[in-house]
C-alpha positions as CSV (number, residue, x, y, z in Angstrom):
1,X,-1.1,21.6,-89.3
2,X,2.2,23.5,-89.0
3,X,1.9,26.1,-86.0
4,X,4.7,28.3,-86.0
5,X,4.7,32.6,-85.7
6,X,7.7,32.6,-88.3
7,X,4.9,32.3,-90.9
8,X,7.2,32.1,-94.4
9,X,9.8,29.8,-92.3
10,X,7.0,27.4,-91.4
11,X,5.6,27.7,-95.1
12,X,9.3,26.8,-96.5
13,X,9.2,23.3,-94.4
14,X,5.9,22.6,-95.5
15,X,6.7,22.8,-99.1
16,X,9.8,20.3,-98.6
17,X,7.5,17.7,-96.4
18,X,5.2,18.3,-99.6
19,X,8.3,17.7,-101.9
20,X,10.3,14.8,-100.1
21,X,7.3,13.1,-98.2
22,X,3.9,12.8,-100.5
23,X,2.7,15.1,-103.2
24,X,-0.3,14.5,-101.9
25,X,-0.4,15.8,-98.3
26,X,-2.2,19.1,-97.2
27,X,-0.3,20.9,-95.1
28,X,-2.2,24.5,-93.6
29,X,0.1,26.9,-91.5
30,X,-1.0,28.4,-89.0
31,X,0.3,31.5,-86.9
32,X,-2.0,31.9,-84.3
33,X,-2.1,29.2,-81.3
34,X,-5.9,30.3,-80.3
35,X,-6.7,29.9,-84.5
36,X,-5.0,26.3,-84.0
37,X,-6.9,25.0,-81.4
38,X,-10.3,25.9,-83.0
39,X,-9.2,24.4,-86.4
40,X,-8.5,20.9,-84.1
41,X,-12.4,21.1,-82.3
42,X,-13.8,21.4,-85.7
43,X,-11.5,19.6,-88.6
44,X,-9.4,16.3,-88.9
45,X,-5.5,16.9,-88.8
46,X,-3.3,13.8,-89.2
47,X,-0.1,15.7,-87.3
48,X,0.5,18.9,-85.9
49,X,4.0,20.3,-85.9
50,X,4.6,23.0,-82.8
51,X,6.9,25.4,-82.5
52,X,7.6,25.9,-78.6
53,X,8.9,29.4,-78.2
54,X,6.2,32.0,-79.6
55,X,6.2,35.9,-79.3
56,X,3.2,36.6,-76.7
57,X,1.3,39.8,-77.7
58,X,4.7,42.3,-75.9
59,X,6.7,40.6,-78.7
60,X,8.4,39.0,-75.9
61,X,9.6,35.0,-76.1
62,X,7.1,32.8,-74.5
63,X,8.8,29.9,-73.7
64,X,5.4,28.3,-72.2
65,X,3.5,28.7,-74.9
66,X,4.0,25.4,-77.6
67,X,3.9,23.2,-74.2
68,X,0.3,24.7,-72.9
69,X,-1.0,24.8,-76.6
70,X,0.3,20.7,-76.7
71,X,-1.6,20.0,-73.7
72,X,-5.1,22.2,-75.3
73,X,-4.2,19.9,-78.3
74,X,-4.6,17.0,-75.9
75,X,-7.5,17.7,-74.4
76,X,-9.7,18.9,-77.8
77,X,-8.1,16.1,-80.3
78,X,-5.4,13.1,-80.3
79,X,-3.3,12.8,-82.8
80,X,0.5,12.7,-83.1
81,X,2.7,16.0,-82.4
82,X,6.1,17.0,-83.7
83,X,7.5,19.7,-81.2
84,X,10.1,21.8,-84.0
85,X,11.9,23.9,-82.1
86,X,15.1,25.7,-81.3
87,X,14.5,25.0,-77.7
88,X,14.3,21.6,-77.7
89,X,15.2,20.9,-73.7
90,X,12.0,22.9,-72.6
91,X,9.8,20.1,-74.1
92,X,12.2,16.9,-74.0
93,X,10.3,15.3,-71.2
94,X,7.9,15.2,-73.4
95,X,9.1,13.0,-76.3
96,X,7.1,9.7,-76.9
97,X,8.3,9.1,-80.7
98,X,6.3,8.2,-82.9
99,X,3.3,9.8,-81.3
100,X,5.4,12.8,-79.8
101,X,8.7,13.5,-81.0
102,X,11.0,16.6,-80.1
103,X,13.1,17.8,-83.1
104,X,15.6,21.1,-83.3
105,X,14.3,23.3,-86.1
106,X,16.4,23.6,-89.3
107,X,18.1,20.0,-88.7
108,X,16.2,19.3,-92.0
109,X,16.8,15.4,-92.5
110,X,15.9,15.1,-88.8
111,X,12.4,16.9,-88.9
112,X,11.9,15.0,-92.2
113,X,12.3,11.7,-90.4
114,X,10.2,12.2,-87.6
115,X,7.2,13.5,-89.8
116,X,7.7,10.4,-91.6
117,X,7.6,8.3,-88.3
118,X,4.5,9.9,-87.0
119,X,2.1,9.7,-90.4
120,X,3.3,6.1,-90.5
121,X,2.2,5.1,-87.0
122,X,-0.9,5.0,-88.5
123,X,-2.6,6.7,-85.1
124,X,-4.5,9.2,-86.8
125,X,-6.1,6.6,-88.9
126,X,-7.0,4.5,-86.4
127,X,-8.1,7.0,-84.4
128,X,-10.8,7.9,-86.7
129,X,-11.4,4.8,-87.8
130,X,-12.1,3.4,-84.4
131,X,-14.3,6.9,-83.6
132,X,-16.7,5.9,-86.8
133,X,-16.6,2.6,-85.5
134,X,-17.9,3.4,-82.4
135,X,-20.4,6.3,-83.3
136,X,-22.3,3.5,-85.9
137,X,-22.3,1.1,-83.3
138,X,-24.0,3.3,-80.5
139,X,-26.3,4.7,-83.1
140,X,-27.6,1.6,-84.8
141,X,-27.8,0.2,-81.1
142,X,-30.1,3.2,-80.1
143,X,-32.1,2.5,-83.1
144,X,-32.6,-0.7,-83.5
145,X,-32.8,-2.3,-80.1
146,X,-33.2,0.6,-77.2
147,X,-36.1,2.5,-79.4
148,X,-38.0,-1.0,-79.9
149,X,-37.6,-1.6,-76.4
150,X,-38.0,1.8,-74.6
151,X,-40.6,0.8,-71.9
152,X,-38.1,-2.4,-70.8
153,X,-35.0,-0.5,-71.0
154,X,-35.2,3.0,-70.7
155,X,-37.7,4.7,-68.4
156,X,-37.5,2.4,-65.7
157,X,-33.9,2.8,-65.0
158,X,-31.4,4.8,-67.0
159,X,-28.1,3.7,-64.9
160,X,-29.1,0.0,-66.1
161,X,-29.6,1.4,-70.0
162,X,-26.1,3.1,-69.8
163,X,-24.9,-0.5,-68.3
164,X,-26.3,-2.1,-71.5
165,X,-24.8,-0.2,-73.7
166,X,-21.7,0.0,-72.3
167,X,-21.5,-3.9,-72.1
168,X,-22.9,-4.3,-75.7
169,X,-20.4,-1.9,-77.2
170,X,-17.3,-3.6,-75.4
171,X,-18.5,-7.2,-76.5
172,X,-19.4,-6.3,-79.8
173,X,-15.7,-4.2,-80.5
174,X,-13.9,-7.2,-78.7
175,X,-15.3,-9.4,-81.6
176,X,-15.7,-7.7,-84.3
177,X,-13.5,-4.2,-84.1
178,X,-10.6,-5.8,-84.7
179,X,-11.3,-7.4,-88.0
180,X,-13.4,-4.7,-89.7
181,X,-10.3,-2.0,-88.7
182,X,-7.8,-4.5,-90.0
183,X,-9.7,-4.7,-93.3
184,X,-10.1,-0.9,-93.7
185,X,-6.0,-0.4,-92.8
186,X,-5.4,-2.7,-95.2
187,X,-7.2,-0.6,-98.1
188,X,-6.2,2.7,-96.9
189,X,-2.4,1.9,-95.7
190,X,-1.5,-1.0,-98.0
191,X,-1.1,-3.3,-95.0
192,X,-2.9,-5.4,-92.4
193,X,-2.5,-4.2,-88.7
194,X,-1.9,-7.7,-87.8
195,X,-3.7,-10.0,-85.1
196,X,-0.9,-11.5,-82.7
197,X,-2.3,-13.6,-80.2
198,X,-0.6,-11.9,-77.6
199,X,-2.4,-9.3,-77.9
200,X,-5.2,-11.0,-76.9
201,X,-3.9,-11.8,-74.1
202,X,-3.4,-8.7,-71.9
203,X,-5.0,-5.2,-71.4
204,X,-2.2,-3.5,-71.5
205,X,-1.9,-0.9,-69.5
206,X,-4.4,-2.2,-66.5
207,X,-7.9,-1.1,-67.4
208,X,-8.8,0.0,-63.5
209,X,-6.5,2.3,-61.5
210,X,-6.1,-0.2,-58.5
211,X,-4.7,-3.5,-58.3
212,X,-7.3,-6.4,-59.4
213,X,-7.2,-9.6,-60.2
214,X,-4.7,-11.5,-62.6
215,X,-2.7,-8.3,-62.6
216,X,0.9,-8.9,-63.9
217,X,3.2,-7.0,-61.5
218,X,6.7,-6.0,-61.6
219,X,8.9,-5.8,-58.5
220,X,11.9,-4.1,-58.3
221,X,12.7,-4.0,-62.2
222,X,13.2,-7.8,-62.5
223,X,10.4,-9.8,-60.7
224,X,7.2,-10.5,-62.4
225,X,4.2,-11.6,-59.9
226,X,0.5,-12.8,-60.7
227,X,-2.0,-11.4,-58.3
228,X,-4.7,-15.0,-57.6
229,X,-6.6,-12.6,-54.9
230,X,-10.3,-12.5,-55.9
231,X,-10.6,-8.4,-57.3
232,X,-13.9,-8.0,-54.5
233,X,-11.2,-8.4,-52.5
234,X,-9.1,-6.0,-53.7
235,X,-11.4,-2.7,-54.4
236,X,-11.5,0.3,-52.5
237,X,-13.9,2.1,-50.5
238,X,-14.8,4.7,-52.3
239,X,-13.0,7.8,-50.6
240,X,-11.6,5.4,-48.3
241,X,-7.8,6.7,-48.3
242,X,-7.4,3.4,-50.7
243,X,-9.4,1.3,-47.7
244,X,-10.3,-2.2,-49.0
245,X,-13.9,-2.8,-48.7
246,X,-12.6,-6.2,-46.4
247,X,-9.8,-6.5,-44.1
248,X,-7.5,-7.6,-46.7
249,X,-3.8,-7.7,-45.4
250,X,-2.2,-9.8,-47.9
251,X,-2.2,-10.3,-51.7
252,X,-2.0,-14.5,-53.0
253,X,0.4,-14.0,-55.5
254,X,2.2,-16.7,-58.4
255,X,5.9,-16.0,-59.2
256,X,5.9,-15.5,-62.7
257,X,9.3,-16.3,-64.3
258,X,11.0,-15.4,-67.4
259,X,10.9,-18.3,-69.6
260,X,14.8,-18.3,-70.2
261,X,15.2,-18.3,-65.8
262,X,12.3,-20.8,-65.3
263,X,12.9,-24.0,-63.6
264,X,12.0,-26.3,-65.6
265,X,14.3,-24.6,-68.5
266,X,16.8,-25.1,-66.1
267,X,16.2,-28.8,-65.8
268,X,16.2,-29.2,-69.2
269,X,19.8,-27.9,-69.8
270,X,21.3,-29.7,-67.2
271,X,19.5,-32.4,-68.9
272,X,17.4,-33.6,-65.8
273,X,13.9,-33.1,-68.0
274,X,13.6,-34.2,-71.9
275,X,12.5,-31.4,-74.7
276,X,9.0,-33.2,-74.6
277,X,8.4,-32.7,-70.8
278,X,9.7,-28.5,-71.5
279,X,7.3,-28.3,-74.8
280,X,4.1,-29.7,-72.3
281,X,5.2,-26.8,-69.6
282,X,4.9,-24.3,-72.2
283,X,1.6,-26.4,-73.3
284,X,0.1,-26.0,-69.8
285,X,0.7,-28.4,-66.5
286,X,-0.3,-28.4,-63.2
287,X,2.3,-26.4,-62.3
288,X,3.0,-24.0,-64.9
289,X,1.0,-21.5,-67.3
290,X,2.4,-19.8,-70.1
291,X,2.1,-15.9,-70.8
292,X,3.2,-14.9,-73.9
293,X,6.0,-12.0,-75.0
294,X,3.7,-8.2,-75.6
295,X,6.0,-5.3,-76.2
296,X,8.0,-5.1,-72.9
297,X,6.3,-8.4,-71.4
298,X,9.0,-11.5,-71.9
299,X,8.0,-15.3,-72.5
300,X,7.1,-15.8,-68.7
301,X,5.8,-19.3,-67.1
302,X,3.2,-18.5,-63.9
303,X,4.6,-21.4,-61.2
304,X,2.0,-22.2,-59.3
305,X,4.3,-24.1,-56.5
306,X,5.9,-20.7,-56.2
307,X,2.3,-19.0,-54.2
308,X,3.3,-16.5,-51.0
309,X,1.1,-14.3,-49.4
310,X,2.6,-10.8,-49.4
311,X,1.4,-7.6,-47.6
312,X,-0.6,-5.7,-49.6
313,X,0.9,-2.1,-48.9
314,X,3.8,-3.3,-50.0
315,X,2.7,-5.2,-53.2
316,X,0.5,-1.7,-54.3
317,X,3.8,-0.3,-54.7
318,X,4.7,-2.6,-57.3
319,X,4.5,-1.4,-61.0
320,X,1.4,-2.8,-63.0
321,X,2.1,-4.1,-66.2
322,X,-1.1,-5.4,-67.5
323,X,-3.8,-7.4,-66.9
324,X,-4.9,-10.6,-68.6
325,X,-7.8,-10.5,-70.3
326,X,-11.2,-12.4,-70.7
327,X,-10.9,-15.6,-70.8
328,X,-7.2,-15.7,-70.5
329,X,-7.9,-14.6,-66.1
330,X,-10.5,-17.2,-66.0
331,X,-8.3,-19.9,-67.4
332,X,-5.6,-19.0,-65.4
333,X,-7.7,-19.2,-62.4
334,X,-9.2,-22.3,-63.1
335,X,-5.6,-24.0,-63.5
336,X,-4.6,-22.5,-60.4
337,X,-7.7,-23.9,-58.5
338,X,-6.9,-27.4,-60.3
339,X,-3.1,-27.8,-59.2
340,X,-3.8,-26.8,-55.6
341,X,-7.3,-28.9,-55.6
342,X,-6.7,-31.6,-57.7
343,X,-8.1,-35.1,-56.6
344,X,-5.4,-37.8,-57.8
345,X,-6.6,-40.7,-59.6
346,X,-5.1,-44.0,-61.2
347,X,-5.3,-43.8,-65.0
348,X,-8.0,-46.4,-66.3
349,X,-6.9,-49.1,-68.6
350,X,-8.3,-48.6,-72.0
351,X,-6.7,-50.7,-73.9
352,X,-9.3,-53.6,-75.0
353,X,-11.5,-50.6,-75.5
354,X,-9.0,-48.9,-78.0
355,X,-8.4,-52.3,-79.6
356,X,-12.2,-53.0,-80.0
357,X,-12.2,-49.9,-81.7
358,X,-9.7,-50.1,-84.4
359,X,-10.7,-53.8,-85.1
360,X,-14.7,-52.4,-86.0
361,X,-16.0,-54.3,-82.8
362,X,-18.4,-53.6,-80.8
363,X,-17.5,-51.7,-77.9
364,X,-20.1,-52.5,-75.9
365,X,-21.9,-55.8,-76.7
366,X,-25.9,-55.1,-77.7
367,X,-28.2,-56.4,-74.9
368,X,-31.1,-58.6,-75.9
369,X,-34.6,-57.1,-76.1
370,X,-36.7,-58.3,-73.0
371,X,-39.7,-58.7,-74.8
């Protein structure tokens, strides 16, 4: 959809996007922002293109109106927006290319490219994709399991019903979501979307709006911390000024550090530690846990002999990156609680067991029968 009150003007770019883009894309022009907005609650549009500056009914310049029509279009529908404009500065702060870009009109190779960029970001696809995904899902759910079981599930308390589906539908997308939207990409873009591991790893941004659990933070642009504080320690009293439900004045944090800074990398370049001993911290000590690189999250190594109990005003502050997902948090947790906890034990000789083994002994000798 191309929204623009220079009707013919907007009708000439859409015939070169036609021309240089695909032959195949349908393009509608539209000259009316109030037309525009009930076209997006009723029909699927890959990309809109905005003009910002449109004559308001005096004939006068409204320099307003393309940014309060973007934010309508963000509230009805998501899908990427192309800002075309010979304002460009009025909606600059704006520009999140691919999904929204900010391009001066009649700079043709320009507007070109950033049409290009947003129809191959694939957003609208997955967008709709993910929305059928999730529409099935409920439904069937409904269906087959809630309708069978009304009396158990229903009538005596909706909040828990709502709970149940809520956790079945996040379960269910978290195993299977991925694969079946990879499959259907892969028919109707020519590609796989790809299933790096690291993106396993975090929610990214933090799923809750205050600080929780196995948060990553960042302090002052260059510090990464792991929050170890339980999360019922951490959430707020509901309108409670941000008020912790305990008297939580400090946050346990881990000192995350970049891979490339870390100790034990240090070590190994002054040569102090071999390449085995670096490959097992990367693998997982007692000390260390490895977090892998996510879009602007580096190779970092959590050092657990690096804990410090920080005030909590002053770590809220702190940007949130992410938060590590299930069962990456648990595991994390679980190493933390084994390199402060840990028991130490000699290692057992196992040698005459080992070599009973590989010579087809018995490892244990058979006892007689009483009888």
């Amino acid at each position: 959809m191309i929204v623009d009150d220079e009707k013919d003007l907007a009708e000439e770019f859409a015939l070169i996007l036609v021309e240089d883009l695909d032959d195949t894309l349908q393009i509608e022009v539209l000259d009316s922002f109030d037309e525009a907005e009930q076209r997006l609650e009723t029909e699927s549009y890959d990309l809109v293109v905005l003009d910002v500056r449109l004559k308001n009914l005096h004939g006068q310049d409204d320099e307003e109106r393309g940014r309060r029509l973007y934010e309508r279009v963000a509230r009805v529908r998501w899908v990427p927006v192309v800002f075309r404009t010979a304002v460009p500065a009025i909606v600059s702060d704006l520009g999140q290319p691919p999904a929204i870009s900010v391009v001066l009109k009649g700079e043709t190779e320009d507007e070109i490219r950033v049409v290009r960029e947003a129809l191959a970001s694939a957003i609208p696809t997955v967008t709709r994709l993910l929305g059928q995904i999730v529409d099935r899902e409920v439904r069937s759910f409904l269906r087959d399991v809630v309708a069978q079981h009304w009396n158990e599930m229903g009538v005596r308390d909706h909040e828990e019903l709502v709970l149940v589906l809520v956790n079945r539908l996040a379960a269910w997308m978290k195993e299977h979501a991925v694969a079946e939207l990879s499959t259907k990409l892969q028919g109707k873009l020519g590609t796989s979307v790809g299933q790096a591991s690291a993106a396993h790893v975090y929610l990214y941004p933090p799923v809750v709006d205050h600080l929780t659990c196995c948060d990553l933070l960042l302090e002052n642009g260059d510090t990464y911390w792991l929050v170890l504080t339980p999360t019922c320690d951490l959430i707020p009293v509901e309108g409670g000024g941000g008020r912790l439900r305990s008297d939580l004045s400090t946050v346990r944090l881990a000192r995350a550090h970049t891979v490339a800074d870390s100790p034990v990398v240090a070590d190994f370049r002054t040569g102090k530690i071999r390449k085995e001993k670096l490959a097992g911290a990367l693998r997982g000590t007692k000390r260390y846990r490895y977090l892998p690189r996510y879009l602007d999250i580096p190779d970092l190594l959590v050092d657990f002999e690096q804990v410090h109990s920080l005030p909590f005003d002053a770590v809220q502050e702190w940007r949130r990156i992410a938060t590590l997902d299930s069962p990456f948090a648990e595991a994390m947790l679980t190493a933390f609680s084994h390199s402060v906890g840990r028991v130490g034990t000699p290692d057992l000789e196992t040698a005459d067991v080992l070599r009973a083994i590989t010579t087809d002994l018995a490892v244990i000798p058979a006892q007689p029968n009483p009888s």
